[in-house]
C-alpha positions in Angstrom: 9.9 9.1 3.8 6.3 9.8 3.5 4.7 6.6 5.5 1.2 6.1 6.5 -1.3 3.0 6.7 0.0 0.0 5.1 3.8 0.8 5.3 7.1 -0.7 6.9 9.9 1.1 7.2 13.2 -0.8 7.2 16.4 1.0 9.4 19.7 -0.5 9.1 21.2 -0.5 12.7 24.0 2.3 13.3 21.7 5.4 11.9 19.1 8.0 13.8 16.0 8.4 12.6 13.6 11.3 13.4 9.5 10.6 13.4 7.5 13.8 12.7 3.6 14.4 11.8 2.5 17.1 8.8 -1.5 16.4 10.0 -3.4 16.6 13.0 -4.7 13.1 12.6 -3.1 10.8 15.7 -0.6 7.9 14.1 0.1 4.5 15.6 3.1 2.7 14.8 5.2 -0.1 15.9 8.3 -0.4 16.0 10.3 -4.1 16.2 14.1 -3.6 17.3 16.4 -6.6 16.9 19.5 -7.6 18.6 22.5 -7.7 16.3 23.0 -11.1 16.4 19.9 -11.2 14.9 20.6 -8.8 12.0 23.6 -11.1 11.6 21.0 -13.6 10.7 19.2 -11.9 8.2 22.5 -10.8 6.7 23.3 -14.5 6.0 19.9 -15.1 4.3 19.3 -11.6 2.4 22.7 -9.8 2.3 22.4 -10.1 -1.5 19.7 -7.9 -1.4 20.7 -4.1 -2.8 19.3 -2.5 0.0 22.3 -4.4 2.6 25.1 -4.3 0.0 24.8 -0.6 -0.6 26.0 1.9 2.1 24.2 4.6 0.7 20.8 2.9 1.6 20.4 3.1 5.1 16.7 2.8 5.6 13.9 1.9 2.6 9.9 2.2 3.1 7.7 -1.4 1.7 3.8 -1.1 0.9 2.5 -4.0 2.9 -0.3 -6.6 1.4 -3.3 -7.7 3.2 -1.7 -10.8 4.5 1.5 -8.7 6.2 -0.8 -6.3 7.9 -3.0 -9.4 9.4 0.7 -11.1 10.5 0.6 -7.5 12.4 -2.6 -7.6 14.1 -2.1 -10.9 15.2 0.9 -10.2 17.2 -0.4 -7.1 18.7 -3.2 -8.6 19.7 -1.3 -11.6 21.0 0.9 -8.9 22.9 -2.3 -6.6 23.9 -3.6 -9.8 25.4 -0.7 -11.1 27.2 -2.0 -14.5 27.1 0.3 -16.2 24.4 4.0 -17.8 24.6 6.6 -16.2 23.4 7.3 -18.8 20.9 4.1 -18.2 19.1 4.8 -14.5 19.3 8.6 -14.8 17.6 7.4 -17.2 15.3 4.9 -14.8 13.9 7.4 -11.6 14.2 9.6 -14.2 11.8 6.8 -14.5 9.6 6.2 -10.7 9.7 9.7 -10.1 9.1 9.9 -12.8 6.0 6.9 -11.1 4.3 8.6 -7.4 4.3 12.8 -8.6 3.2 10.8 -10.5 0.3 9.3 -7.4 -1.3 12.2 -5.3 -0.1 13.3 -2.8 -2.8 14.5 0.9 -3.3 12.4 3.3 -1.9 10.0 5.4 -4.4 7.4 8.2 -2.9 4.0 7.3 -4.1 2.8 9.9 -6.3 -1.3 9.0 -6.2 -2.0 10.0 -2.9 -2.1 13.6 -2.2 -1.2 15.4 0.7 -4.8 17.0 1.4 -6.1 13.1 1.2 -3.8 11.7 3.2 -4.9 14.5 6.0 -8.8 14.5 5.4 -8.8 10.4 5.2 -6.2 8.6 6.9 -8.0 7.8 10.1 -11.2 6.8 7.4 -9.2 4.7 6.3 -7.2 3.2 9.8 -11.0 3.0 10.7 -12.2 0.5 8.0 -9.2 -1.8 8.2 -9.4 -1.9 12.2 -14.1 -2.9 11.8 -12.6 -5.5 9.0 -9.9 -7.5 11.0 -12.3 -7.4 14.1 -15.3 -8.4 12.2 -14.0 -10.1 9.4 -15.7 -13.5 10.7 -19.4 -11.5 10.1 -21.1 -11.3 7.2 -20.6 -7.4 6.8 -21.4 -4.9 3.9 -19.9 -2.5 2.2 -22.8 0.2 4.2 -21.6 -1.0 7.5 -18.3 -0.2 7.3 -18.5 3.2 5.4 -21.4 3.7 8.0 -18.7 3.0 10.7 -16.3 5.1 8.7 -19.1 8.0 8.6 -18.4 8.4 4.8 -20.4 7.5 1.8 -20.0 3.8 0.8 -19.3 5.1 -3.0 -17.1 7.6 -1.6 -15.6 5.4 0.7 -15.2 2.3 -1.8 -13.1 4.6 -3.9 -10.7 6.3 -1.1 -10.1 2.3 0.1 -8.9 1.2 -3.2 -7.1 4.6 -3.8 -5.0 3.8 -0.5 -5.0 0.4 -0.5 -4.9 -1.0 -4.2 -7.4 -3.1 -3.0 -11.4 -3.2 -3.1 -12.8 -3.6 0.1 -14.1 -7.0 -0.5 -10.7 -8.5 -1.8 -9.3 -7.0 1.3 -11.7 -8.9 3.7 -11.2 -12.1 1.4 -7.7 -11.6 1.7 -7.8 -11.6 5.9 -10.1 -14.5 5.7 -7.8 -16.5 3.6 -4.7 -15.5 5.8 -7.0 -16.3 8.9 -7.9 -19.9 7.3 -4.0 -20.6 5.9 -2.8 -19.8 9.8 -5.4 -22.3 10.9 -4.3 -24.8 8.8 -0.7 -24.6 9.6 -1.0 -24.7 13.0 -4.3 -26.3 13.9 -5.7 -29.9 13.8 -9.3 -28.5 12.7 -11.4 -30.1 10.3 -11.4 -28.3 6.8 -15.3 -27.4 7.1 -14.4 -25.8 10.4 -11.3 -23.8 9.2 -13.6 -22.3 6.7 -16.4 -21.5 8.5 -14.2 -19.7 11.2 -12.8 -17.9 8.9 -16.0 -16.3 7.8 -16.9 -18.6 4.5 -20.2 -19.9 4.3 -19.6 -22.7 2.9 -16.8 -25.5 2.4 -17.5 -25.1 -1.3 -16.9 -21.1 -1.4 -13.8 -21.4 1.3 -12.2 -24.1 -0.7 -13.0 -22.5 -4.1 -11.0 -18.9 -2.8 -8.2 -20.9 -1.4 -7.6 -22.3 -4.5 -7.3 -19.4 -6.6 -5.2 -17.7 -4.0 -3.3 -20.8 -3.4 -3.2 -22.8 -6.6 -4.2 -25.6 -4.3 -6.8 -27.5 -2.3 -6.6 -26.5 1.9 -6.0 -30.7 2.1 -3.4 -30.5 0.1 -2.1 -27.4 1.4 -2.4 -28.9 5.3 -0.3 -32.0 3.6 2.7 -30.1 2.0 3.1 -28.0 5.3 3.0 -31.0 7.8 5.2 -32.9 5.1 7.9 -29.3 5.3 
C-alpha cells in the first residue's frame, strides 16, 4: 500500500506487515495496537462492514480529513506532553478510531500523485500541515507558510490541494472548527471565547463557519451534546 501524509492504515490482528521507504525523505508514523478484547468491540459495532466480513481483506488504507488528522495531533501532543489523564487520552483515541471505521472502504491506490512528487514534496507538505496546527490560532498567510515551506506560495497552494484535496485556507478553517467543536463539547467557555481561541476574529465570522460546517448555531450545538 502506497501511504504517505494524511493516511491510516487499518491491520486486522493475526497478519505481519512489513514497513519499507522508496524516498530518502524521513517518515513519521503512529501506530495504535489494541487488545483483542477491544477488536471484540469494534466487531460488535462494525462487523458488517466488508472489510471484517471478508477474509481476503486483511488490511485497507483511509484518506484522512482535516478533522481526523487534528483528533491525531491532539493526542500526540497530549502524549508528547505527559501532562493529561488517560481518560482524556482514550476518549480521543475513540474518537480517532470512530472517524477512520466510518469512511472505511476497499482499498484503491491513488493515481494523481506521482511517485517523483511524492519524493520532491512530501516533507513540503508534512511542513505546512505541522506551521498550521501550531499556529492555527494566528492570523497567518498563505506567504508565511510557503515561506516556511521554502517553496513559492503559487507553487505551494497547488502541491497542498494536489495532496490534500484541500486549499490551504479550508484546511486551517477546518482545524479551527474542530479546535472550536472540541471546546464546546468539553468546555464551559463562553461562545465569544470559544471562537476567539480558536483563531476567529469575530463571534459573527466563528458562528457564521460553524454553521455551514455544522448546519447549526455553536449554542445549539453545546445544547444537543450536553442533552446526548
Amino acid at each position: 500500500m502506497d501511504s504517505y501524509t494524511g493516511c491510516v492504515i487499518v491491520t486486522k490482528p493475526g497478519y505481519e506487515h512489513t514497513v519499507t521507504h522508496t524516498h530518502p525523505v524521513p517518515d513519521e508514523c503512529t501506530i495504535i495496537e489494541f487488545r483483542n478484547e477491544f477488536y471484540q468491540d469494534l466487531l460488535e459495532q462494525y462487523g458488517s462492514l466488508l472489510f471484517f466480513k471478508s477474509n481476503d481483506l486483511h488490511s485497507t488504507l483511509i484518506n484522512t480529513k482535516t478533522e481526523t488528522e487534528f483528533l491525531h495531533f491532539q493526542i500526540m501532543k497530549l502524549v508528547l506532553a505527559n501532562k493529561s489523564g488517560k481518560l482524556e487520552i482514550d476518549s480521543l483515541v475513540i474518537e480517532l478510531v470512530e472517524k477512520v471505521l466510518m469512511n472505511i472502504s476497499e482499498y484503491n491506490p491513488e493515481q494523481r500523485i506521482a511517485s517523483r512528487l511524492k519524493k520532491n514534496h512530501l516533507q513540503t507538505i508534512e511542513r505546512a500541515k505541522e506551521f498550521i496546527r501550531e499556529n492555527f490560532i494566528q492570523d497567518i498567510s498563505l506567504g508565511e507558510i510557503a515561506n516556511h515551506c521554502h517553496i513559492s506560495p503559487f507553487h505551494f497552494s497547488r502541491l497542498f490541494k494536489t495532496f490534500t484535496s484541500y486549499s490551504p485556507h479550508q484546511f486551517l478553517l477546518n482545524i479551527r472548527l474542530h479546535h472550536a467543536e472540541m471546546l464546546l463539547k468539553n468546555s464551559s467557555l463562553p461562545i465569544a471565547d470559544i471562537g476567539f481561541s480558536s483563531g476567529f476574529n469575530s463571534v459573527e465570522h466563528f458562528t457564521t463557519a460553524f454553521r455551514l460546517q455544522y448546519n447549526t448555531a455553536p449554542s445549539k450545538f453545546r445544547m444537543g451534546k450536553t442533552i446526548q
